[in-house]
Phi, psi and omega in degrees: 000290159326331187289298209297326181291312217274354204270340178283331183300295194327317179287285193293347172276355180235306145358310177292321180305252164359296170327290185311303198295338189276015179240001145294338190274040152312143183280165193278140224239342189215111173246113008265152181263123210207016151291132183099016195224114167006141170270135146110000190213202195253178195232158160226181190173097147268094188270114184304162162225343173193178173149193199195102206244114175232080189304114185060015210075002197267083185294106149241125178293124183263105212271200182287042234257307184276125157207133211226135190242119176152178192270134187258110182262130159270145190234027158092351160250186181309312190231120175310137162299121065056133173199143117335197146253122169340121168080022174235143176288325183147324187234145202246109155269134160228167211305178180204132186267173197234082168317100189104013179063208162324277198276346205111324201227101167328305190287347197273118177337146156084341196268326167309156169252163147196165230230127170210129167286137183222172194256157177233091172165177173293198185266331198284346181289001166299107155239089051077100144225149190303321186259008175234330165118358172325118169229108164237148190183162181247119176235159173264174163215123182260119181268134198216115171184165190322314185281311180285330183067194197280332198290353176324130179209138156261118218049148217238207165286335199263343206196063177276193151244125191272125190243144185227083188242130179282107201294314183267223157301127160251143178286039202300141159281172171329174307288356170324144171242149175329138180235161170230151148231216166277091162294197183227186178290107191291125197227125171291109177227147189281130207125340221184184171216186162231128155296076203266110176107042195239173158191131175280128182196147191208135179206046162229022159303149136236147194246137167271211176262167158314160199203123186070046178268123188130038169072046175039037180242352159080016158303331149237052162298323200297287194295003183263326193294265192326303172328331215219351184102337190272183336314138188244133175275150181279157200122339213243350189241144171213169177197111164260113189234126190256138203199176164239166186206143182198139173234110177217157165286137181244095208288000000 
């Protein structure tokens, strides 16, 4: 009696969940958005706009989904500290569905998915440097449907996926091949300039497997693992994010 009470709470905590994020996924509306970030220093706002994440051959297209906010302290190197905005990691996300659900069949109950990124470290693990266009961080993706419940995660804190994107050529191992990416078009705003049109791109990550998949009990880690390809080694992967970027002083 209880298991079945705690299993409905549970269904309806992630149905309400499910609700919210897809009436979160609105595009980001102000560019550059430079709320929340310390008065008196510099501010940065990388907003993504399009892009493509590909585990194994496995494509998810990525929208206006990502963003990272916050004040940049110089600390006498390249890359500068990291600060958030209060009561935030820095990045800012919203769902992503996950093409074919679960199973392959969109339509069948219960089978959509959607995909929300997350950072799995503190905020400082964000590292920006400025003059080359450079972003590194380690993230998780919480995988969120009926089945899977809310605690679904590819990758945790201890064991993220580490990502490294780059603005020029990358070195991958085998069989990945080299990818480039961009800068974008520099543009003036007071205080600052912008990067419009930049793209960022990485393909020597590797993802492990899944964890707490199943109402957090790690009951269908094995089909999402099958599903997705994982553990995926690195070599195997890439993530292309195309974004605008701005940097100002914020008096």
């Amino acid at each position: 009696m209880m298991r079945s009470r705690r299993y409905r709470i549970v269904v309806a905590a992630v149905v309400a969940a499910m609700a919210l994020m897809v009436g979160a996924g609105a595009a980001q509306a102000v560019f550059p958005n430079f709320s929340g970030c310390a008065t008196g220093g510099f501010c940065v706002d990388i907003q993504n706009r399009s892009g493509n994440l590909n585990i194994r051959g496995f494509n998810v297209p990525l929208h206006e989904s990502l963003e990272i906010r916050g004040n940049l302290i110089p600390n006498g190197t390249d890359i500068p500290d990291f600060i958030p905005p209060a009561g935030t990691t820095g990045l800012f996300t919203r769902p992503e569905p996950v093409p074919g659900g679960l199973l392959g069949i969109e339509w069948i109950p219960g089978s959509s998915v959607l995909a929300i990124t997350e950072l799995a470290g503190p905020s400082s693990a964000i590292k920006i440097e400025p003059n080359n266009g450079r972003v590194r961080m380690p993230v998780k993706v919480r995988l969120v449907n009926l089945l899977l419940g809310m605690d679904c995660h590819i990758g945790t804190n201890s064991r993220p996926v580490m990502l490294d994107l780059i603005t020029g050529t990358t070195s991958p191992p085998l069989p990945n091949r080299p990818i480039s990416g961009r800068r974008g078009v520099v543009g003036s705003i007071p205080g600052g300039f912008t990067l419009t049109g930049n793209t960022n791109v990485e393909n020597s990550f590797a993802v492990p497997g899944a964890t707490e998949c199943g109402l957090g009990l790690g009951l269908i880690n094995t089909l999402v693992n099958l599903k997705l390809g994982l553990p995926s080694a690195a070599g195997n992967n890439s993530i292309v994010l195309n974004n605008d970027v701005a940097l100002a002083f914020v008096p």
